[in-house]
Legacy VTK file of the C-alpha trace (Angstrom):
# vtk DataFile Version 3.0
C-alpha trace
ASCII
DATASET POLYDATA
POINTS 247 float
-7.391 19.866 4.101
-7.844 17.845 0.662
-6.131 14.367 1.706
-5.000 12.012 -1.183
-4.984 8.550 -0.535
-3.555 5.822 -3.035
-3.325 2.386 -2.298
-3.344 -1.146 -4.705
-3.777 -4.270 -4.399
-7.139 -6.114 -3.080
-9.980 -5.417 -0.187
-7.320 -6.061 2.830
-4.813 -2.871 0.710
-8.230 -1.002 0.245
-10.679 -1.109 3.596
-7.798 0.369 5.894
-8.061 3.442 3.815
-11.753 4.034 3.593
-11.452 3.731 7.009
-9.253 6.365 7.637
-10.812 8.232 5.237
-14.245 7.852 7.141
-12.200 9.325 9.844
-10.820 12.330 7.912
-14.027 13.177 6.867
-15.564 13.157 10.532
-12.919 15.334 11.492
-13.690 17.735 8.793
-11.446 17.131 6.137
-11.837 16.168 2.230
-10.656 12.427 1.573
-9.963 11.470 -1.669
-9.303 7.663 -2.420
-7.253 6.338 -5.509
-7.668 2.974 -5.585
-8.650 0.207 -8.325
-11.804 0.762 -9.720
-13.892 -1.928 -8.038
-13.696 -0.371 -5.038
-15.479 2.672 -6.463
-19.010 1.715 -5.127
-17.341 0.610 -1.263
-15.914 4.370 -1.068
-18.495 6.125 -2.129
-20.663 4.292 0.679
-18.567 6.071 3.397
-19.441 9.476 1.722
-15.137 9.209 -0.131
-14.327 11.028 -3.232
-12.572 8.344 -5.161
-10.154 8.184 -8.264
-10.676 5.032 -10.102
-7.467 3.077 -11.214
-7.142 0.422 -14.073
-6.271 -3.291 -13.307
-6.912 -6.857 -12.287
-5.941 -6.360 -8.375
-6.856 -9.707 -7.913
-4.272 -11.051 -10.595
-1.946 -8.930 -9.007
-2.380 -10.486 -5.349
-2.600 -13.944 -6.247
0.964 -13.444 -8.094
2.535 -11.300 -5.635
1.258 -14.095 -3.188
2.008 -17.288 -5.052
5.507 -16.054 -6.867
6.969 -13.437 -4.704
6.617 -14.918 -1.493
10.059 -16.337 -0.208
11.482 -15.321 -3.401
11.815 -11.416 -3.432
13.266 -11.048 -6.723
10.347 -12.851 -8.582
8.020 -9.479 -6.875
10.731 -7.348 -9.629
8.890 -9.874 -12.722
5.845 -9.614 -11.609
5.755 -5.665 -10.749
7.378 -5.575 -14.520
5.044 -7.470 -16.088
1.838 -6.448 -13.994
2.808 -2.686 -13.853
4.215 -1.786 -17.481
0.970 -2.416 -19.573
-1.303 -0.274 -16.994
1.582 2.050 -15.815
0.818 5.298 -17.847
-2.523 5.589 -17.075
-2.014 4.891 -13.684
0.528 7.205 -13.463
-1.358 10.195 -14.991
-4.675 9.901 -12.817
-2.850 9.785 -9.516
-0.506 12.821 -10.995
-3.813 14.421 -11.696
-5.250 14.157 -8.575
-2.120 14.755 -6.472
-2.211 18.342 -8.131
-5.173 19.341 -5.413
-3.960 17.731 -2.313
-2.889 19.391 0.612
-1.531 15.833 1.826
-0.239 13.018 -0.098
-0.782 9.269 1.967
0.379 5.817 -0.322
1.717 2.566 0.948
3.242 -0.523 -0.641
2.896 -0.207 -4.335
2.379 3.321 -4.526
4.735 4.412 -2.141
7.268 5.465 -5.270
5.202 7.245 -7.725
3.287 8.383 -4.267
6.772 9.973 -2.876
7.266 11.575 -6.772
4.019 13.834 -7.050
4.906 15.215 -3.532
8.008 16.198 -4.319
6.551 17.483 -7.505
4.046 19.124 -5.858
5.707 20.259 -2.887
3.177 18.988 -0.477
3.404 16.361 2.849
3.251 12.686 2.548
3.108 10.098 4.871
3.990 6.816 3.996
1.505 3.698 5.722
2.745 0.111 6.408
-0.209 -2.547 6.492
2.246 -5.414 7.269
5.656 -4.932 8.442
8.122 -4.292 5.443
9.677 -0.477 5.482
10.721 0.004 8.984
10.108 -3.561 10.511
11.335 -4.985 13.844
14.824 -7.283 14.583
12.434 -9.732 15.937
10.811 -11.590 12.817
12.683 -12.167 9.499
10.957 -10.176 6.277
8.095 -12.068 4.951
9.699 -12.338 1.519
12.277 -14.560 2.938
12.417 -18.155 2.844
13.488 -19.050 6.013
12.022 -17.716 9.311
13.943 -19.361 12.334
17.670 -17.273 12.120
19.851 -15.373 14.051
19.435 -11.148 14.447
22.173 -10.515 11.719
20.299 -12.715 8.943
16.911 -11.268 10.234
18.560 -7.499 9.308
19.864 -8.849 6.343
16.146 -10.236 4.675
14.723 -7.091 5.348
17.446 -4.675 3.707
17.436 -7.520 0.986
13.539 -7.652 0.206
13.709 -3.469 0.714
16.657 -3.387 -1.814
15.016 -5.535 -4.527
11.174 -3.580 -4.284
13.581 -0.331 -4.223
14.878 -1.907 -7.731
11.891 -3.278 -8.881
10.361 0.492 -8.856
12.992 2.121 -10.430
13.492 -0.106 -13.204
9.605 0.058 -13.985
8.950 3.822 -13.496
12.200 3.704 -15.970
10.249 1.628 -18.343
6.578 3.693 -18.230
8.164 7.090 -18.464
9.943 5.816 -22.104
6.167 5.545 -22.754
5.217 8.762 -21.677
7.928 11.026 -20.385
5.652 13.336 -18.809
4.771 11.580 -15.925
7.589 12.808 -14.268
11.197 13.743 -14.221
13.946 10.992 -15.761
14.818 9.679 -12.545
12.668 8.351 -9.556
13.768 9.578 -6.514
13.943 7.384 -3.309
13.132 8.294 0.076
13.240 5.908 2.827
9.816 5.464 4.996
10.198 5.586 8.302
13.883 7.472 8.242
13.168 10.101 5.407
9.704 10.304 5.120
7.263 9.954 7.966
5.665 6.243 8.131
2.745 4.997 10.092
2.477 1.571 11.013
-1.165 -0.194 10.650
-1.296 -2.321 12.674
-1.120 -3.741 16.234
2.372 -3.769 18.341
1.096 -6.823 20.372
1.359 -8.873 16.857
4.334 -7.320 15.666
6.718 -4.985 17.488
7.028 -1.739 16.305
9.150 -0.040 13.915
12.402 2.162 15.455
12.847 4.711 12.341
13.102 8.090 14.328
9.579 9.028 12.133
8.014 6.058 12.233
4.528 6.030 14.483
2.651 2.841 15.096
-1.314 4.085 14.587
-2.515 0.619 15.629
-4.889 -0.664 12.617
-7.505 0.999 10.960
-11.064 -0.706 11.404
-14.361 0.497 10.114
-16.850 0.242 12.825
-19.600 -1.065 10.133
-19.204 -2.590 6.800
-21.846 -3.849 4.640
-20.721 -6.979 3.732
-22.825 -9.888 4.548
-22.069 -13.288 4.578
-23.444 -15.469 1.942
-26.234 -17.657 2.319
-24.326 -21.169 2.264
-22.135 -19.646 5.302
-24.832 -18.044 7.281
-26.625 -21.854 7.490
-23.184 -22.989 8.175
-22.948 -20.720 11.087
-26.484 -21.158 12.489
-26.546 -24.621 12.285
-24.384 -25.365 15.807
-21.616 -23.433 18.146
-19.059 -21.263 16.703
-16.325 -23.418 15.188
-14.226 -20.555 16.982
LINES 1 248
247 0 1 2 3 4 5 6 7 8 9 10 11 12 13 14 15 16 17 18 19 20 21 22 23 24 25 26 27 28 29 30 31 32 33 34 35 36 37 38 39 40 41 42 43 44 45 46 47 48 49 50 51 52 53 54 55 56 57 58 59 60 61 62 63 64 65 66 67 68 69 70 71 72 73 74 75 76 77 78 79 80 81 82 83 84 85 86 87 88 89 90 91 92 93 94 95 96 97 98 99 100 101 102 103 104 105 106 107 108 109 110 111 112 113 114 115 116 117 118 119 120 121 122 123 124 125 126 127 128 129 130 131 132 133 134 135 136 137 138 139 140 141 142 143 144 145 146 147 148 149 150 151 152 153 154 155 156 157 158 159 160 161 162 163 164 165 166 167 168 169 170 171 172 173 174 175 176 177 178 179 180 181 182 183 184 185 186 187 188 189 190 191 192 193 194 195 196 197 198 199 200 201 202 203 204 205 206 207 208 209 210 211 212 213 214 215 216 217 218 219 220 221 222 223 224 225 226 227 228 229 230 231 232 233 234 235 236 237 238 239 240 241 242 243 244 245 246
């Protein structure tokens, strides 16, 4: 099967994918990886087609980071102002290479436009949580919210809250690109939960974080690629050499 993968965001929203891709691919299927375009060189070491997307991820993640973080309605001004300049073409390459996929697989910031060209192209999806967010436990409070220490009904309450305003926040700019360029898709985005509409996989571990209870939600356990070749850099390798393990 021809597997589409999209993902955003930096090396931690990128590295889970290659390596599930590297595990597609050893069980004999075609992976193919849309992801910002930096990361063109890191797929195509693990033998992944790869769909290069426009964008400075690393602007992105220091805003969503810095802004958005205990304040979930700044993520709606920074997905606006991020998303609407770079929103077309984005939009049209992952349309593009939906068209060939038997599967469609997006997370986080491509889990709207990811759920569209499914429906448009009548294929499977599966949605993928890296951190808990579409179908996450009563135990912890969302990580959008300011406060962390409250009671199960407040806990419920951040997450439908955080889930409410990114629901918003992708409406309002898929609204705003498709005035650009109407055919990206149809007038309105359609919305399908993850984890109670549309399947959802979870990951990452259930000893950190319990798992999910959405009647198709699965908890995979995280993704790891046996061998990356990243190296330290020189100042840390003397660091490390130079006595015990500071851990």
């Amino acid at each position: 099967m021809r597997i589409f993968m999209c993902t955003y965001g930096s090396r931690g929203d990128v590295q889970p994918f290659v390596a599930l891709g590297k595990a597609l691919r050893a069980a004999g299927h075609t992976p193919i990886l849309a992801a910002p375009a930096r990361f063109a060189t890191f797929a195509a070491a693990y033998g992944i087609d790869f769909v290069p997307l426009p964008g400075d991820v690393e602007t992105l993640a220091r805003q969503i980071a810095d802004e958005a973080r205990n304040r979930p309605l700044r993520l709606i001004g920074i997905v606006y102002r991020f998303a609407l300049p770079l929103g077309v073409e984005v939009a049209r390459r992952l349309q593009r290479a939906a068209a060939n996929a038997d599967v469609i697989i997006h997370t986080f910031l491509t889990v709207a436009v990811g759920h569209l060209y499914a429906q448009q192209y009548g294929i499977r999806e599966w949605a993928v949580d890296l951190f808990p967010f579409f179908d996450p436990p009563d135990e912890i409070a969302s990580i959008m919210w300011p406060k962390t220490s409250m009671g199960l009904r407040w806990r419920r309450l951040s997450h439908r809250f955080a889930q409410t305003v990114f629901q918003y926040s992708q409406q309002l700019t898929y609204r705003m690109i498709r005035r650009r360029a109407p055919d990206i898709g149809p007038p309105r985005l359609s919305w399908a939960m993850p984890g109670r509409q549309i399947p959802l996989l979870l990951a990452y571990s259930a000893t950190l974080v319990p798992p999910g209870t959405g009647p198709l939600t699965v908890q995979t356990g995280p993704w790891y690629l046996e061998h990356t070749y990243w190296q330290p850099p020189p100042d840390l390798r003397v660091f490390l050499a130079g006595g015990p393990p500071p851990v």
